[in-house]
Residue frames as qw, qx, qy, qz and C-alpha x, y, z in Angstrom:
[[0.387, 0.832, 0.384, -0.100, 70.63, -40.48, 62.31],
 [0.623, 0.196, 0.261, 0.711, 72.46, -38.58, 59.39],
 [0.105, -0.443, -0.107, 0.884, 72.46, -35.06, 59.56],
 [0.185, 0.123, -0.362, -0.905, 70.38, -35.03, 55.86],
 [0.252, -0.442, -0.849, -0.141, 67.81, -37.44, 57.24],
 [0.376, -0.497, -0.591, 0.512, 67.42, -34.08, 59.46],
 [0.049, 0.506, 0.281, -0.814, 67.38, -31.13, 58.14],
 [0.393, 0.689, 0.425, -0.437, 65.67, -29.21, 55.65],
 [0.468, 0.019, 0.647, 0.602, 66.28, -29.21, 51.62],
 [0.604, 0.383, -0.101, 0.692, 67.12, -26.84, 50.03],
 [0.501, -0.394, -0.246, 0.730, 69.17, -24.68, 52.27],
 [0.090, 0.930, 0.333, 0.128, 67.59, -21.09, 52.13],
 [0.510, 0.038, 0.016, 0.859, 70.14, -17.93, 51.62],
 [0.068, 0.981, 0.163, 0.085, 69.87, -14.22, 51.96],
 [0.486, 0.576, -0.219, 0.620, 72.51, -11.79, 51.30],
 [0.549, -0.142, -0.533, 0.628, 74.22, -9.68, 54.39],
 [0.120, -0.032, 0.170, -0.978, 72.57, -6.53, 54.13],
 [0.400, -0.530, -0.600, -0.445, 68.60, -7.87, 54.45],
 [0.332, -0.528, 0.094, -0.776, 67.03, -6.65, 56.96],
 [0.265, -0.182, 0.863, -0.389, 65.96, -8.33, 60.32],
 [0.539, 0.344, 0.373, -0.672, 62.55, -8.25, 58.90],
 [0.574, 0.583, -0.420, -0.394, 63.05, -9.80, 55.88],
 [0.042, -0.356, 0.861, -0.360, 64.76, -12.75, 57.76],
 [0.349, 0.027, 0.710, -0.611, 62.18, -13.24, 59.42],
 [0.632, 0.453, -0.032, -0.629, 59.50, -13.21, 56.75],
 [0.317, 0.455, -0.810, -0.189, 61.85, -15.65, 54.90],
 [0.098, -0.147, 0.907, -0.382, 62.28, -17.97, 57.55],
 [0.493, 0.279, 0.389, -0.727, 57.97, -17.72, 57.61],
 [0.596, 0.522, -0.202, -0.577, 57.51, -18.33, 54.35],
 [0.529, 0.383, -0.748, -0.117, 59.75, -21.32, 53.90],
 [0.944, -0.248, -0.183, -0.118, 58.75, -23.12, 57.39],
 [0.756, 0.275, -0.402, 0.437, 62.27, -22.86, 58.30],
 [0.553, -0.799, -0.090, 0.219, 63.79, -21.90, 62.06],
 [0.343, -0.706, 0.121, 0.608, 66.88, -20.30, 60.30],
 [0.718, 0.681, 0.083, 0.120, 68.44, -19.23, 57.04],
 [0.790, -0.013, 0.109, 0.603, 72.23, -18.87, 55.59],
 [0.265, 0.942, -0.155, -0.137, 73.68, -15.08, 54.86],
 [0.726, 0.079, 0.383, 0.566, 75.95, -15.91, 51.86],
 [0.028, 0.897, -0.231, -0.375, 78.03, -13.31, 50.29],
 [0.400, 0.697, -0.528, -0.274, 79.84, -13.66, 47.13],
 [0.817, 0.148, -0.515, -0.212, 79.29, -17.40, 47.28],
 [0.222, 0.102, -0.673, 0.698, 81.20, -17.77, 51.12],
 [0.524, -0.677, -0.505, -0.113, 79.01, -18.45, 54.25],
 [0.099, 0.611, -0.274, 0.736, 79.17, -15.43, 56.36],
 [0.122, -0.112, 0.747, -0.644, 77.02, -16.84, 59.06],
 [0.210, -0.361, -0.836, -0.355, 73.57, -17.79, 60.17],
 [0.316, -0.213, 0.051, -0.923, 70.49, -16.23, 61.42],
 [0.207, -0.317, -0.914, 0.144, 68.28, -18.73, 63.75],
 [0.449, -0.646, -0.419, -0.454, 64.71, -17.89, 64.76],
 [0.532, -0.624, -0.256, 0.513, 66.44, -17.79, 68.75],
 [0.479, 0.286, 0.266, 0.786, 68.21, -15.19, 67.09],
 [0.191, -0.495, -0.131, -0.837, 65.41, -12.79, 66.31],
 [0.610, -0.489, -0.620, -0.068, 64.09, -13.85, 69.16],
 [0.603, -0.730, -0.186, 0.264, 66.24, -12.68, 71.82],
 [0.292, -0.375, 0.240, 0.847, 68.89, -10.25, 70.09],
 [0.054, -0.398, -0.436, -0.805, 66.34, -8.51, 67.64],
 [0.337, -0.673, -0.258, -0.606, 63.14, -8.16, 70.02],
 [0.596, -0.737, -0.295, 0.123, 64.10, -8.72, 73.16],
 [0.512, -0.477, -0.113, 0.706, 66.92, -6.22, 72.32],
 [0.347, 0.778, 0.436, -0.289, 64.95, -4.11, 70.83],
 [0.296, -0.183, 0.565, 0.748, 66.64, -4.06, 67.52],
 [0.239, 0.503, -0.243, -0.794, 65.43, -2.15, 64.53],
 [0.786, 0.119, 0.605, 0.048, 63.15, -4.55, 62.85],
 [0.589, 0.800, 0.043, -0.106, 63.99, -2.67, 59.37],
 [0.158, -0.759, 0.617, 0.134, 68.01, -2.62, 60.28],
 [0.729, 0.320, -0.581, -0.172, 70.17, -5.10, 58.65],
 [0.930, -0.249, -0.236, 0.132, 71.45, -8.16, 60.48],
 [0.242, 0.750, -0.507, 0.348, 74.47, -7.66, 62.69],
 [0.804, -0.179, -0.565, 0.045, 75.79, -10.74, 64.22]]
């Protein structure tokens, strides 16, 4: 299997300062278990749904705070 027979099209962004909550919503809205945080056109990193999962609520992270990998 090819890696674009697999994932999801088009590849969803959010800047670095969004919030956890906002993430999340995203992530809702589009059906998607993660999204890209791009910065001045450069991938800074990625946010996964394990993510918020277990380093946002199960460490009981500000859901309004931005992301901090």
């Amino acid at each position: 299997m090819k890696v674009s027979e697999a994932m999801s099209a088009p590849a969803v962004a959010v800047p670095p300062r969004t919030s956890v909550a906002e993430a999340a919503r995203e992530m809702a809205a589009q059906g998607i278990g993660s999204v890209l945080v791009v910065e001045d056109r450069a991938l800074r990193g990625i946010v996964t749904d394990r993510d918020l999962a277990v380093r946002a609520l199960g460490g009981d992270l500000d859901p309004q705070a931005p992301w901090k990998p």
